[in-house]
C-alpha positions, 0 to 999 in steps of 0.5 A: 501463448505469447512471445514476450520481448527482453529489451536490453537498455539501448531498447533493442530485443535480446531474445524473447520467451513464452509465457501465459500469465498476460492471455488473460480476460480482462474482467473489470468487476473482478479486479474492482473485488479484488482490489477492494479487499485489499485496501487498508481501511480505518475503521470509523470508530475510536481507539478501544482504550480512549479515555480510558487510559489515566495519566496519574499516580493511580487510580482512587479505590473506594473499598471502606476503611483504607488509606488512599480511598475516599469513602468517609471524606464527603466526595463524590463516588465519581471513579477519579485518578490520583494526581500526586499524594503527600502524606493523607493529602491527595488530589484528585481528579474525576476521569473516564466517564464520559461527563468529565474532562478527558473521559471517555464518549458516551456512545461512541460508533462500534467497530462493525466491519466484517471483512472480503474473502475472496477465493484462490482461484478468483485471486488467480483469475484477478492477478491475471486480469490485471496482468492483461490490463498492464500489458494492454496499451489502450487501457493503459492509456485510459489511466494516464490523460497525458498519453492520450495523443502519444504513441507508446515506441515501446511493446507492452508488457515490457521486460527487461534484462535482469542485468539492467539492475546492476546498472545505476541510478542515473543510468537507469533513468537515462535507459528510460528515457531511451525506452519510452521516449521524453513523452511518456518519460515524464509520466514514468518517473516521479515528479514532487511538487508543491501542493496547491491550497490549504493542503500545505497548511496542513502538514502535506506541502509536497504531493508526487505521481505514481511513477513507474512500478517495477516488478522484480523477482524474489531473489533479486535487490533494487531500491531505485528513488523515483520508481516504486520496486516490489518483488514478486511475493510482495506484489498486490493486484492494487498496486498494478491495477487499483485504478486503471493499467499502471504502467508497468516493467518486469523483469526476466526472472519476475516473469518465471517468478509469477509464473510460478505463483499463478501456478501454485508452486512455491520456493519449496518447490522450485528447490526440489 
């Protein structure tokens, strides 16, 4: 069990706690698993309805004998929308199949996709794989190619007083800066720059770095602009070690928090 050290935001150790949920082995291929499952992916395929959809009036029935069709007018049994009607005077127009104007593919790629699962306990082995990568500074390192030559001042995982929440922005960042140093500050805190090639051609000027990721527990409210926060219930093992140990601070009631999820004990049950 490891002694884990709450920093105040001077830096300095205000007392420590115990806990188990960063013991754990580092297991690459379970977390690439993992992480994969949890990725949003678009299927290559079109949307199930394209070409399908008309924007008309209506579409023409062919039904015999009956007005606003057009059987009995020598046209084509194409189906066809209407585009506005005037009396017996219509215009029409084919649609929907593939060999006209807006209609549909004709043989478009399916939707084949047969989706991961992945076990409970294999997720709770992954989370706490992850959990040891963050709290690794060798593998955070292997993430980020600007701290290859700079010695992290600060001891991983860091934990921080809940109180430093209530703190504000810029005093947040300036506690950063006093924890991590100018160096590994800059790689922490979000940067936005002007994107460079054709991309700013294309809708997406502006690209920015991960930042910082803080963990904060259930219970507890931060929305701080430059650094990435989720809750513990909300929390993915793609969003701490989808591509190498992000760097990563806890707080003291996310430890307790995730504690309790590797452990399977719900809100439910802390109540009681």
């Amino acid at each position: 069990m490891a002694k884990l050290q709450i920093i105040d935001a001077s830096g300095n150790k205000v007392r420590e706690m115990n806990s188990e949920i960063f013991d754990g082995q580092i297991r690459w291929d379970l977390v690439q698993k993992i992480a994969e499952t949890e990725k949003v992916k678009q299927p290559y395929a079109p949307y199930l309805w394209a070409g399908m959809d008309s924007s008309a009036s209506g579409n023409v029935k062919h039904n015999r004998h009956v007005w606003k069709t057009d059987r009995g007018k020598g046209l084509s049994r194409y189906p066809k929308k209407r585009m506005s009607d005037k009396g017996a005077n219509f215009v029409w127009v084919a649609a929907i199949i593939p060999g006209v104007r807006g209609g549909r593919r004709a043989f478009p790629p399916k939707i084949i996709r047969k989706e991961l699962k992945i076990n409970k306990q294999e997720q709770i082995l992954g989370l706490k794989s992850a959990l040891a990568m963050v709290a690794s500074a060798t593998e955070v390192k292997k993430k980020y190619a600007r701290l290859n030559d700079v010695d992290l001042k600060v001891k991983l995982p860091l934990v921080i007083d809940s109180k430093i929440l209530n703190m504000k922005s810029k005093q947040f960042f300036e506690m950063i800066k006093k924890v991590f140093g100018e160096d590994v500050s800059e790689v922490a805190i979000q940067e936005k720059k002007i994107r460079a090639g054709r991309g700013k051609m294309r809708n997406r000027p502006y690209k920015r770095n991960a930042g910082l990721l803080l963990v904060i527990g259930n219970k507890e409210e931060r929305k701080i602009s430059g650094i990435e926060v989720v809750k513990v219930q909300d929390l993915r093992l793609l969003d701490i070690a989808g591509n190498g140990a992000r760097l990563t601070m806890f707080t003291e009631q996310s430890i307790k928090d995730l504690e309790n999820r590797i452990n399977g004990k719900s809100q439910v049950e802390n109540k009681k």
